[in-house]
The first five atom37 places (N, CA, C, CB, O) and aatype in JSON, in Angstrom:
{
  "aatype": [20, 20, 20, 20, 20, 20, 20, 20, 20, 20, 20, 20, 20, 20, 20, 20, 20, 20, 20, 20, 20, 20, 20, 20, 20, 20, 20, 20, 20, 20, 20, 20, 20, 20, 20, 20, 20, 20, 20, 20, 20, 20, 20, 20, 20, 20, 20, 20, 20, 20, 20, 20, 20, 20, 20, 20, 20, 20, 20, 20, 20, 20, 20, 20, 20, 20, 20, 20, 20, 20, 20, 20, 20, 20, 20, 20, 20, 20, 20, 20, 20, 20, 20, 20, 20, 20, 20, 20, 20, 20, 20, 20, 20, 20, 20, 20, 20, 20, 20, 20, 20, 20, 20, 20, 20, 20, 20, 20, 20, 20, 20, 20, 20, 20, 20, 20, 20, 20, 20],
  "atom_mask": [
    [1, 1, 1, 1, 1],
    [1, 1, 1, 1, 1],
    [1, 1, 1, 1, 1],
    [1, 1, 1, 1, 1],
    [1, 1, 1, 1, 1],
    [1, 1, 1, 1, 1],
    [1, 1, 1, 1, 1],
    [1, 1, 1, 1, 1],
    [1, 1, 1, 1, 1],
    [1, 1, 1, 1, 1],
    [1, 1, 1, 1, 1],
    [1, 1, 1, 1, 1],
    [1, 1, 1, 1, 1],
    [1, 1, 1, 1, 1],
    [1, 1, 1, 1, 1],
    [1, 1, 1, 1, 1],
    [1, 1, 1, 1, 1],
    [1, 1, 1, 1, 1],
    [1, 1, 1, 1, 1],
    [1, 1, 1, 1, 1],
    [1, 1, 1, 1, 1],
    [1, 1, 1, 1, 1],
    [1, 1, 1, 1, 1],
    [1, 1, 1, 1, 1],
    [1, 1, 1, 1, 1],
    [1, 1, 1, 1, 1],
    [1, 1, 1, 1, 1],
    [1, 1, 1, 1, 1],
    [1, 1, 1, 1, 1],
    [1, 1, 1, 1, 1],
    [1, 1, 1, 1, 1],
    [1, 1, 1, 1, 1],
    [1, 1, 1, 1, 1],
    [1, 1, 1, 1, 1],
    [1, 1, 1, 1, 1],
    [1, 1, 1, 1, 1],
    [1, 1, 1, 1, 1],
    [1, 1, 1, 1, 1],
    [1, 1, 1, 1, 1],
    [1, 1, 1, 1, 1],
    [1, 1, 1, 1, 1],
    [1, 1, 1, 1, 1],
    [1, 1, 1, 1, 1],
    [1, 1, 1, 1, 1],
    [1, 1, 1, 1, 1],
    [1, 1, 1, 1, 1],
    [1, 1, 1, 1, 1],
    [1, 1, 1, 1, 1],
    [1, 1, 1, 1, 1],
    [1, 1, 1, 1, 1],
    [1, 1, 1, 1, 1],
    [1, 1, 1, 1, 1],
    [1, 1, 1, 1, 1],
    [1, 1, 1, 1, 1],
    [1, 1, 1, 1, 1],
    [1, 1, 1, 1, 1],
    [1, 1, 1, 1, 1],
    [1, 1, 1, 1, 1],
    [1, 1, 1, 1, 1],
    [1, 1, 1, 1, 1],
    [1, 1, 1, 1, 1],
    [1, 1, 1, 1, 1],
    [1, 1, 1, 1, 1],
    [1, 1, 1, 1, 1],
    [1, 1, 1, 1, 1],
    [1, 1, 1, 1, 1],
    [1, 1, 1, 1, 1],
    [1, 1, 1, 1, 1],
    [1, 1, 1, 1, 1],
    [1, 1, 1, 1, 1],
    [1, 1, 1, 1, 1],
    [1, 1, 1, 1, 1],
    [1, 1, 1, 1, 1],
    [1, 1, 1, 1, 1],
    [1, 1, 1, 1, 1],
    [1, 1, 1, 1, 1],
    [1, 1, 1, 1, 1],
    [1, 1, 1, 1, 1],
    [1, 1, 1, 1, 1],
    [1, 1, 1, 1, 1],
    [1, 1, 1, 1, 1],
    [1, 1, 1, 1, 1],
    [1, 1, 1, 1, 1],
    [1, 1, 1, 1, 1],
    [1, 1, 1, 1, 1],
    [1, 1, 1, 1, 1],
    [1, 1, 1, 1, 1],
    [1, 1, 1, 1, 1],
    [1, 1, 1, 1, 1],
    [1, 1, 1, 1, 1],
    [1, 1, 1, 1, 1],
    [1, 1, 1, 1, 1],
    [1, 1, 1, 1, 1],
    [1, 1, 1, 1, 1],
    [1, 1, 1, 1, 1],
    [1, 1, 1, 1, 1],
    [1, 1, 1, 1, 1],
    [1, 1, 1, 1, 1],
    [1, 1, 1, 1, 1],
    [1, 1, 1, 1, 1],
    [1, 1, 1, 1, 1],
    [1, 1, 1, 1, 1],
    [1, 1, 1, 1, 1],
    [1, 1, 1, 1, 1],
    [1, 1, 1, 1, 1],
    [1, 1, 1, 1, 1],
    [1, 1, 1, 1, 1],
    [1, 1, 1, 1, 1],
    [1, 1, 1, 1, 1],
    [1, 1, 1, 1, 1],
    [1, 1, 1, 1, 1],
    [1, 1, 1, 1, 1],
    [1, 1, 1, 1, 1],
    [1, 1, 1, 1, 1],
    [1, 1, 1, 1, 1],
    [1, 1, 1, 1, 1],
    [1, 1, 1, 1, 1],
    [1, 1, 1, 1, 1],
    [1, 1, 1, 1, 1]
  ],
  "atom_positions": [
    [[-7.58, -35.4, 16.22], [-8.66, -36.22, 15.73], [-8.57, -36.25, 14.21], [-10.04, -35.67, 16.21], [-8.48, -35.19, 13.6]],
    [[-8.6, -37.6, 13.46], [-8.34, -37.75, 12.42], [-9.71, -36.82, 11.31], [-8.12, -39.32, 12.41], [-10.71, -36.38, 11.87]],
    [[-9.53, -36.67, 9.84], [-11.25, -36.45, 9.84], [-11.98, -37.94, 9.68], [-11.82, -35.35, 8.34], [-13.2, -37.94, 9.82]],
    [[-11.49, -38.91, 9.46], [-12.49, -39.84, 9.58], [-13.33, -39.98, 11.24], [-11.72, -41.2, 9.11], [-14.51, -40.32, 11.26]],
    [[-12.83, -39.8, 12.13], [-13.0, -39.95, 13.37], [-14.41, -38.56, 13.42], [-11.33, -39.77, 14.32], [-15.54, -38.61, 13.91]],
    [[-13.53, -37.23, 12.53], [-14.98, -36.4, 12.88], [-15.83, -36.52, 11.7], [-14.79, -34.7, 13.2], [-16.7, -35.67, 11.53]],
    [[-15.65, -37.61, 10.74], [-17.21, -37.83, 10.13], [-17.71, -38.7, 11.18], [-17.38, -38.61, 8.49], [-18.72, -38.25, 11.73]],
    [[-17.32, -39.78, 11.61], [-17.61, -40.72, 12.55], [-18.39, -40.04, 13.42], [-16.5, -41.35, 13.15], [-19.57, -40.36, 13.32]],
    [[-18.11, -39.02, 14.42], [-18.48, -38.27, 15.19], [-20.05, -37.39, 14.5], [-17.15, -37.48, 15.51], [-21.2, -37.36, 14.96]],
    [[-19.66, -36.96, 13.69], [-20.96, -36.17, 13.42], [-22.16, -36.75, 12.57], [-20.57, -34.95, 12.73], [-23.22, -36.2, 12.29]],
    [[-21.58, -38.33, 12.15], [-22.65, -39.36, 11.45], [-23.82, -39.44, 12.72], [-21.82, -41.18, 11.03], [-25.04, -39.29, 12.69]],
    [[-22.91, -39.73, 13.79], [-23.22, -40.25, 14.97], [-24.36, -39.28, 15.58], [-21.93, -40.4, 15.84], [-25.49, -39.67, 15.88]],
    [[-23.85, -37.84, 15.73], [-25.01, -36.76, 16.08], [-25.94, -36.52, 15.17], [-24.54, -35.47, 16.35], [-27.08, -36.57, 15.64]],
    [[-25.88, -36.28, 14.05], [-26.54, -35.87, 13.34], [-27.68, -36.9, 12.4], [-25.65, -35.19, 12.77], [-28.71, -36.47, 11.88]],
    [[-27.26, -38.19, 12.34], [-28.09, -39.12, 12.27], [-28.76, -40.62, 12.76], [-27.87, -39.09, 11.61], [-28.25, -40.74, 13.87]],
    [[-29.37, -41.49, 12.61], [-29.9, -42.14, 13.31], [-29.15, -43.54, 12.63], [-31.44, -41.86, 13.37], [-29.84, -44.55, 12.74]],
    [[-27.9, -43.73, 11.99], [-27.49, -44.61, 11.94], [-26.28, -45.28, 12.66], [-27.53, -44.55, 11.05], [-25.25, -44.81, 13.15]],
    [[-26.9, -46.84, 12.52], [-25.7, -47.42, 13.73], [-24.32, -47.52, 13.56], [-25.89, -48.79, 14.1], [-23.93, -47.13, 12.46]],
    [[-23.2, -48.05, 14.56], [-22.33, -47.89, 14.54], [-21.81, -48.97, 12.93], [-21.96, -48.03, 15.99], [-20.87, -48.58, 12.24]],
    [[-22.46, -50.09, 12.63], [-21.91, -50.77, 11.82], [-22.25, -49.78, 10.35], [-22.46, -52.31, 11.97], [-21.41, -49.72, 9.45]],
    [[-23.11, -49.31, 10.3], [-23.44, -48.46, 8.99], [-22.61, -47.43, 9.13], [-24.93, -47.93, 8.78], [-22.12, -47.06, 8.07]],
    [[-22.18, -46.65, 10.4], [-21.6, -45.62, 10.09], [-20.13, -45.91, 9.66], [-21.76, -44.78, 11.13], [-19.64, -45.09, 8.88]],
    [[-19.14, -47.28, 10.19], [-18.36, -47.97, 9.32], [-17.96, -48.15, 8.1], [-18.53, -48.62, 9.42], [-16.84, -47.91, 7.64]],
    [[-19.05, -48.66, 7.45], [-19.48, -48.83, 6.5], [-19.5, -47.3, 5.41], [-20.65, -49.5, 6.93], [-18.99, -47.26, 4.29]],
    [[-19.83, -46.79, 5.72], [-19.99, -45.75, 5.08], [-18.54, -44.88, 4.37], [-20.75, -45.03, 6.06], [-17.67, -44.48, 5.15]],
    [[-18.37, -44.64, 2.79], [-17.32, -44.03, 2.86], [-17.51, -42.6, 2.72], [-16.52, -44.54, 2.05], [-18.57, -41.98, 2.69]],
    [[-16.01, -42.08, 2.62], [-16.21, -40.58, 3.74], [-17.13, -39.45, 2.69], [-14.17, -39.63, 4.26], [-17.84, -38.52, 3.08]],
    [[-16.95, -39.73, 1.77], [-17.47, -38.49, 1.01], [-19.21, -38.72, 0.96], [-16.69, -38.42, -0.73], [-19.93, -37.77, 1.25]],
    [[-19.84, -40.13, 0.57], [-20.95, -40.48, 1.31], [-21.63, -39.74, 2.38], [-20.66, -41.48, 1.78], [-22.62, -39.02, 2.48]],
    [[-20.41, -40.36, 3.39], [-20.98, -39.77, 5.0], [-20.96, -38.28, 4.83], [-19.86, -40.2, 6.51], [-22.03, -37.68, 4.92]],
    [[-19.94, -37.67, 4.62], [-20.06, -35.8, 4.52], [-21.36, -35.68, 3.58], [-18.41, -34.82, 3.56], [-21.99, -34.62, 3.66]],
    [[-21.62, -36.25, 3.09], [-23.22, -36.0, 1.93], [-24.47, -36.05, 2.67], [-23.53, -37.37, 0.65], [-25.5, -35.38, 2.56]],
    [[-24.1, -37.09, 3.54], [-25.15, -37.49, 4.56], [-25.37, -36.15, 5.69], [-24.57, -39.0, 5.39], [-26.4, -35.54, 5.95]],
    [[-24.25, -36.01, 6.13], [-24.32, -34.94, 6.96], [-24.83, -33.61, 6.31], [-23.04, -34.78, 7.51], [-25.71, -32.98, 6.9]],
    [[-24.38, -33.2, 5.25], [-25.19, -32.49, 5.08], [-26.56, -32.09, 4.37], [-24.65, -32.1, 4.99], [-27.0, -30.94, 4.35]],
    [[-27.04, -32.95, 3.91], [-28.36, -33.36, 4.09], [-29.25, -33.04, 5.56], [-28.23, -34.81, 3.85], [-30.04, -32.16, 5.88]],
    [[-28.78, -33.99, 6.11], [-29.42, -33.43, 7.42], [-29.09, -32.38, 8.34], [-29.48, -34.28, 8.16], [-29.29, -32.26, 9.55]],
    [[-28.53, -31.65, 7.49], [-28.02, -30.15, 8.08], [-29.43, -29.37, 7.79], [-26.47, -29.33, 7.11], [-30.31, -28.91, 8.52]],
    [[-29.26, -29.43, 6.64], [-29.98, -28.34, 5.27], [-31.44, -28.74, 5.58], [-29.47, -28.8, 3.23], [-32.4, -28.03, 5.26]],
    [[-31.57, -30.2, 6.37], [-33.39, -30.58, 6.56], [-33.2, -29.96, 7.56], [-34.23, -32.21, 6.75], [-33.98, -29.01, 7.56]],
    [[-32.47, -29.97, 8.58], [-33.41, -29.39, 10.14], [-33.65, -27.64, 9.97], [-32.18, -29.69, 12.0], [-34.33, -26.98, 10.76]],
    [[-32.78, -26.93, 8.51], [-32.98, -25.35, 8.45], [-34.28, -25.4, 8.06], [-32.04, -24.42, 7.41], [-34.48, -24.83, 6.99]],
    [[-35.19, -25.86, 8.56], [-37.0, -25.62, 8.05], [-37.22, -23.89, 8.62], [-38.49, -27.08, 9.25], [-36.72, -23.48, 9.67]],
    [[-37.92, -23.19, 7.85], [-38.16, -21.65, 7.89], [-39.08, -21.62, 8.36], [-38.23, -20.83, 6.84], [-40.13, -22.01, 7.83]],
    [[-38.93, -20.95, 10.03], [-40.86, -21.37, 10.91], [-40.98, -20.27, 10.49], [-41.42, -21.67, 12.91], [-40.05, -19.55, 10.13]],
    [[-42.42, -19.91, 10.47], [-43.13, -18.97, 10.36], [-42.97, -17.94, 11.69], [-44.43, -19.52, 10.1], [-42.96, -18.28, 12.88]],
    [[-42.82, -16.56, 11.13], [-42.81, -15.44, 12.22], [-43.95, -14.65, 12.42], [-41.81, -14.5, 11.97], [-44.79, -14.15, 11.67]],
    [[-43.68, -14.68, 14.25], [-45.29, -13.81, 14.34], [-45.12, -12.97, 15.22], [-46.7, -14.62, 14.79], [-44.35, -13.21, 16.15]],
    [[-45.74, -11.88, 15.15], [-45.5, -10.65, 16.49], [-47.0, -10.4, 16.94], [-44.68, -8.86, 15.89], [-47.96, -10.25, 16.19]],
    [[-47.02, -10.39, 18.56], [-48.14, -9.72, 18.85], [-47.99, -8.56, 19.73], [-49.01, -10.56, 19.35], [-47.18, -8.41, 20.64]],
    [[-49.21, -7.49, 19.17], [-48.96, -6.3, 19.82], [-50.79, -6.29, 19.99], [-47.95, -4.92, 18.84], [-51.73, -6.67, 19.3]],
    [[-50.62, -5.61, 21.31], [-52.35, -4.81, 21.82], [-53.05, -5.87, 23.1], [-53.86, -4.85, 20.03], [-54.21, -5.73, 23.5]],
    [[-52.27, -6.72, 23.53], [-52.45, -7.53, 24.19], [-51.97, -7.51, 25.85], [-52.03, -8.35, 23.43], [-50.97, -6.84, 26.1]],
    [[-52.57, -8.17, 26.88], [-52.37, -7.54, 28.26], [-51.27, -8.67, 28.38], [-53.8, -7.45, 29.5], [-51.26, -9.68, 27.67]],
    [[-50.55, -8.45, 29.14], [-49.42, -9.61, 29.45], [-49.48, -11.04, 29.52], [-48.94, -9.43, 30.58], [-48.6, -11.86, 29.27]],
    [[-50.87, -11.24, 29.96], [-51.15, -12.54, 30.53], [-52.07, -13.02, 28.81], [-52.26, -12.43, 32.41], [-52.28, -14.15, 28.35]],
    [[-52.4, -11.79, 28.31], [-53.17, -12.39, 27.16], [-51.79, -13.06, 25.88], [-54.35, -10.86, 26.43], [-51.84, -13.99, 25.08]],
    [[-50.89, -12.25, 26.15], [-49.5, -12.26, 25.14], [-48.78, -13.86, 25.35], [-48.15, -10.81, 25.75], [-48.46, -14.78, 24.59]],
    [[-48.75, -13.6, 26.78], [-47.64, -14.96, 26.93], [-48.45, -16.65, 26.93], [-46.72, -14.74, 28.76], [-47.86, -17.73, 26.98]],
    [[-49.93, -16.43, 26.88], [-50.95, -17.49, 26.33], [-50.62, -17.71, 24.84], [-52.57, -16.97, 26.49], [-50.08, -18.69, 24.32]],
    [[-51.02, -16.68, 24.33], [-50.91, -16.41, 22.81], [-49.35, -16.75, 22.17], [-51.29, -14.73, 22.56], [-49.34, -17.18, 21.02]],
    [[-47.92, -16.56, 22.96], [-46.92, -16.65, 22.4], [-46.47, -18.02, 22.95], [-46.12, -15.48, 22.56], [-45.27, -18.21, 22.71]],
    [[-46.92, -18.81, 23.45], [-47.51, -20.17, 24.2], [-47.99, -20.8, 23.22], [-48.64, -20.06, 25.33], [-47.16, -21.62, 22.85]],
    [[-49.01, -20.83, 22.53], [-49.51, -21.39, 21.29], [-48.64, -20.86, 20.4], [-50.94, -21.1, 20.94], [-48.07, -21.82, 19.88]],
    [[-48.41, -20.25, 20.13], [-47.65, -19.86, 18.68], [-46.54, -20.52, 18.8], [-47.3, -18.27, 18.33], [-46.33, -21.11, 17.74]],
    [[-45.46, -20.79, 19.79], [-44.55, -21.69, 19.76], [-44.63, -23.46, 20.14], [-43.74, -21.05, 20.52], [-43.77, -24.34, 20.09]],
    [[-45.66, -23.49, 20.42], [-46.1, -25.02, 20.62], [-46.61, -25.7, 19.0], [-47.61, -25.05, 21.88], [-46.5, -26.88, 18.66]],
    [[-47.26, -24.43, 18.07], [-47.37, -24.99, 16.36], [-46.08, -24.5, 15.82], [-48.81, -24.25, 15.29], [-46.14, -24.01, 14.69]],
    [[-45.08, -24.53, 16.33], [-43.42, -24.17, 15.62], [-43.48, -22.97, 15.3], [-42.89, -24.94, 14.21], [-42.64, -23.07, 14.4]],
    [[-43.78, -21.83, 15.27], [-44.08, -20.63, 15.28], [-42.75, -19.61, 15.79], [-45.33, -20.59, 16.12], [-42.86, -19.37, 17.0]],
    [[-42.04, -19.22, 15.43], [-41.46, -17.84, 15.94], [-41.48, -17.01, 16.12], [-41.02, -17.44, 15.84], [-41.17, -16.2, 15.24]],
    [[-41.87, -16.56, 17.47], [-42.51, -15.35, 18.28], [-41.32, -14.11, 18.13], [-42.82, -15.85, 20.12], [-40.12, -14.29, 18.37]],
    [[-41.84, -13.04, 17.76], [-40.83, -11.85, 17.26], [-41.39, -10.59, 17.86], [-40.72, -11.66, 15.53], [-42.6, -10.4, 17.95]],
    [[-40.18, -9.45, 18.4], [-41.34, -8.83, 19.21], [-41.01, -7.43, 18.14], [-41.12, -8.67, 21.33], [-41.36, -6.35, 18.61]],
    [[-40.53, -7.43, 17.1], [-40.69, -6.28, 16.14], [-41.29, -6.36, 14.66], [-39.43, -5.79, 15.99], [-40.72, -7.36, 14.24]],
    [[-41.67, -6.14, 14.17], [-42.3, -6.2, 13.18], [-40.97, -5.9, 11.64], [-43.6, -5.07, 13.51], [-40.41, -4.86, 11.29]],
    [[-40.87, -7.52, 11.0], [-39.59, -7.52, 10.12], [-39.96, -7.91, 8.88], [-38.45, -8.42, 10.6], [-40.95, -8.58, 8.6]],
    [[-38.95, -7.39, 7.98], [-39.01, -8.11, 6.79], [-39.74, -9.61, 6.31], [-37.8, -8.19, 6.61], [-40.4, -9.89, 5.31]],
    [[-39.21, -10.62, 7.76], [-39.48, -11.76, 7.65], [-40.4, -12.16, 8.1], [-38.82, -12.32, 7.88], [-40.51, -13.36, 8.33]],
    [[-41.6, -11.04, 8.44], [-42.72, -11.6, 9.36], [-43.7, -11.94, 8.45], [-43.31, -10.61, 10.46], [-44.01, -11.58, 7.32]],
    [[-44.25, -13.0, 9.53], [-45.49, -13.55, 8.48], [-47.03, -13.18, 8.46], [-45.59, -14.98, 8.66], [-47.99, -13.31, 7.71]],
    [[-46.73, -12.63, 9.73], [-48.22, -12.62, 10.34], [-48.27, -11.1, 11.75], [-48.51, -14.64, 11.24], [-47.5, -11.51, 12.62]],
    [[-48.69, -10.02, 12.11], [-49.05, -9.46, 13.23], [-50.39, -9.58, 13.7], [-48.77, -8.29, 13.15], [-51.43, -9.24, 13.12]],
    [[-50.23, -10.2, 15.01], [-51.64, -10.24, 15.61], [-52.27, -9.56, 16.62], [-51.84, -11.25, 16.0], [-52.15, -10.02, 17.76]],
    [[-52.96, -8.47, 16.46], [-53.37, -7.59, 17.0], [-54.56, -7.6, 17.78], [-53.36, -6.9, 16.28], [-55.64, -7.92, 17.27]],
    [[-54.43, -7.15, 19.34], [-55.58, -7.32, 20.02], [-56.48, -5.64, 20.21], [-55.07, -8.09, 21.52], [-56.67, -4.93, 19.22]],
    [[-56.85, -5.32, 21.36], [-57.76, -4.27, 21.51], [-57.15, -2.81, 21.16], [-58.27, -4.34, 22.94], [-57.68, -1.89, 20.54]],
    [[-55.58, -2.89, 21.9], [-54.8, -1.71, 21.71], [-53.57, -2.24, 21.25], [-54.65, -0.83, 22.94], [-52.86, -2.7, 22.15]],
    [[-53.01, -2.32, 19.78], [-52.14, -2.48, 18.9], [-51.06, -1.14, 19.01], [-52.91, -2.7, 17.55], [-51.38, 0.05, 19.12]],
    [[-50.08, -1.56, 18.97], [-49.0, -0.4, 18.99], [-49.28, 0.34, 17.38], [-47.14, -1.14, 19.23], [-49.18, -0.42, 16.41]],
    [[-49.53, 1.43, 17.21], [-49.59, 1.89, 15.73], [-48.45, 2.1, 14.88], [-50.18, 3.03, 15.66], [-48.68, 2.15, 13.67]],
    [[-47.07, 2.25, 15.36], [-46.25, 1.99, 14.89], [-46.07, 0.26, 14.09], [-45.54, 2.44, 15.86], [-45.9, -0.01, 12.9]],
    [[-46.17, -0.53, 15.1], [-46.16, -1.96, 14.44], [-46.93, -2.29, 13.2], [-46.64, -2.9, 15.38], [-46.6, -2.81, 12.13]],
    [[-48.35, -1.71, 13.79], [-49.5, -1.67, 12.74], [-48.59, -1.06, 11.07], [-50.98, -0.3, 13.48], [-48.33, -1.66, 10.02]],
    [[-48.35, 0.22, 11.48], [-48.32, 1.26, 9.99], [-46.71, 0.03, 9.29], [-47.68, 3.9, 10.53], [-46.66, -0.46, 8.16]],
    [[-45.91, -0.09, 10.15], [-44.5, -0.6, 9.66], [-45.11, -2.25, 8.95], [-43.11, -0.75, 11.29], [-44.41, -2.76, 8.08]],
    [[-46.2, -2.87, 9.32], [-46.47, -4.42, 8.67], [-47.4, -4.14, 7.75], [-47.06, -5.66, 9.67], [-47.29, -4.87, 6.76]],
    [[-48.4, -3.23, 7.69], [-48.83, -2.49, 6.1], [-47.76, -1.98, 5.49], [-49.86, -1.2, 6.12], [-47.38, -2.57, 4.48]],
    [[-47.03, -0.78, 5.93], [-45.92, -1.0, 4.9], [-45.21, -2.04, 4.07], [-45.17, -0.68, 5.35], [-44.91, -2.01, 2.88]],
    [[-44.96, -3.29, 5.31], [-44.36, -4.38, 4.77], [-45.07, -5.37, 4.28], [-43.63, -4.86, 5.51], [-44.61, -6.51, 4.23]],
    [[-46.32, -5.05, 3.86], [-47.32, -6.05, 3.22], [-47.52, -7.36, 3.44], [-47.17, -6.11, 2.08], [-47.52, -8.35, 2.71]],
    [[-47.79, -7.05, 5.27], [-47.63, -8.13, 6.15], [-49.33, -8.36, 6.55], [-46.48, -7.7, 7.52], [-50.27, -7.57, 6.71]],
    [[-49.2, -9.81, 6.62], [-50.74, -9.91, 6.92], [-51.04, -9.2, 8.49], [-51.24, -11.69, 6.89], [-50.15, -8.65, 9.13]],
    [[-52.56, -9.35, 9.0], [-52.85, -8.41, 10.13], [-53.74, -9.08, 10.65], [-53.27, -7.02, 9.88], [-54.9, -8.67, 10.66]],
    [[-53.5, -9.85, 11.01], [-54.71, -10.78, 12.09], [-55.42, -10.51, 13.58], [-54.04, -12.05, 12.47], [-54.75, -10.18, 14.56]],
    [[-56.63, -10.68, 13.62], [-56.75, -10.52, 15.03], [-56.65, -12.36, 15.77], [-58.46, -9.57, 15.31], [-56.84, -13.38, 15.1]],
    [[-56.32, -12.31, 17.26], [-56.21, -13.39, 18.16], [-57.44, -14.44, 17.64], [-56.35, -12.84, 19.79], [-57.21, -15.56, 18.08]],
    [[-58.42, -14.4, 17.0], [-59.87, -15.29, 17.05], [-59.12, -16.04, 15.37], [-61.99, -13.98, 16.96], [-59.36, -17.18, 14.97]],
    [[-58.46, -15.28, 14.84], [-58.23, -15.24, 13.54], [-56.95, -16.3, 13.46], [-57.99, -13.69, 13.0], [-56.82, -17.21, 12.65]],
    [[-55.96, -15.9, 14.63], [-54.69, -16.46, 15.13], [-55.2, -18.28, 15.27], [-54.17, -15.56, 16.86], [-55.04, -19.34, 14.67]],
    [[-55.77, -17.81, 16.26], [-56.41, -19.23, 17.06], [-57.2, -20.33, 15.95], [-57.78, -18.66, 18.36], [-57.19, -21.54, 16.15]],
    [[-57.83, -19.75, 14.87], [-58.51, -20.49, 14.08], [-57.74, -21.39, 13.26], [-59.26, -19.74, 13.38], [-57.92, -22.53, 12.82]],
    [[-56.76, -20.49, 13.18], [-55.85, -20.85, 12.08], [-54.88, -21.74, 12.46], [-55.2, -19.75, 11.52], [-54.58, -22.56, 11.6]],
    [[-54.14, -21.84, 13.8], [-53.52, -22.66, 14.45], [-54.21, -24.23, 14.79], [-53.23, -21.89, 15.54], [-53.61, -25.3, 14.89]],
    [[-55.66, -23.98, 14.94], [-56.27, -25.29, 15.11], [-57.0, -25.87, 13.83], [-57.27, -25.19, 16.26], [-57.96, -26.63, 13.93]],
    [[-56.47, -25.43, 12.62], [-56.88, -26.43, 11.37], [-55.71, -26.1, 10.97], [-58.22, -26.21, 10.28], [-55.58, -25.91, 9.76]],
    [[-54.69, -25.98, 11.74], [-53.28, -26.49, 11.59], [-52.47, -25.97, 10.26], [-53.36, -28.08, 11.55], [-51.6, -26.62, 9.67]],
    [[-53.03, -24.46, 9.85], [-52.83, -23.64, 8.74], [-51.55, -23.28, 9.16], [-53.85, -22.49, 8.46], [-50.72, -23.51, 8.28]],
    [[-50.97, -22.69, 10.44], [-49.56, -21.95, 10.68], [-48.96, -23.36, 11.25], [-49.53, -20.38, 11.92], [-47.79, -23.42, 11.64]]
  ]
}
């Protein structure tokens, strides 16, 4: 496969233009193009862990959190944004997201915030 054939090819996946534009297009252009829309779809979702929650309360809760683009995490990381803690919170998770000067939400707090579309 030539590389014009795999800019051709990945104009084609990666964006919404037609076959006569993607023609049209010369190659260093098109590789510009492509990556552009590489670098847009790396959007940084927000990470969230919940701990203290009964199974059926978790997989509701990690249900919403991935329906507002949310990335459900089940350890408490560097990259977290948020732990949301219900009745019985693991205290480990707890002490490790104060350490990491991670916010600490409870579920009423979660939920509020998801429906004025804050996370």
């Amino acid at each position: 496969m030539s590389s014009r054939e795999k800019l051709e090819r990945a104009l084609r996946s990666k964006t919404n233009l037609s076959a006569d534009e993607i023609a049209s297009i010369a190659t260093a252009d098109g590789w510009t193009l492509i990556y552009a829309a590489s670098s847009n779809r790396r959007v940084d979702r927000v990470e969230i862990c919940f701990t203290g929650f009964t199974a059926s309360e978790r997989d509701e809760l990690e249900d919403i959190a991935a329906g507002a683009g949310m990335t459900v995490v089940q350890q408490v990381n560097k990259n977290l944004a948020y732990l949301c803690v219900g009745e019985k919170p693991g205290p480990a998770k707890v002490e490790r997201a104060k350490e990491l000067r991670k916010r600490v939400i409870s579920a009423d707090k979660f939920l509020v915030l998801v429906e004025l579309g804050e996370l």
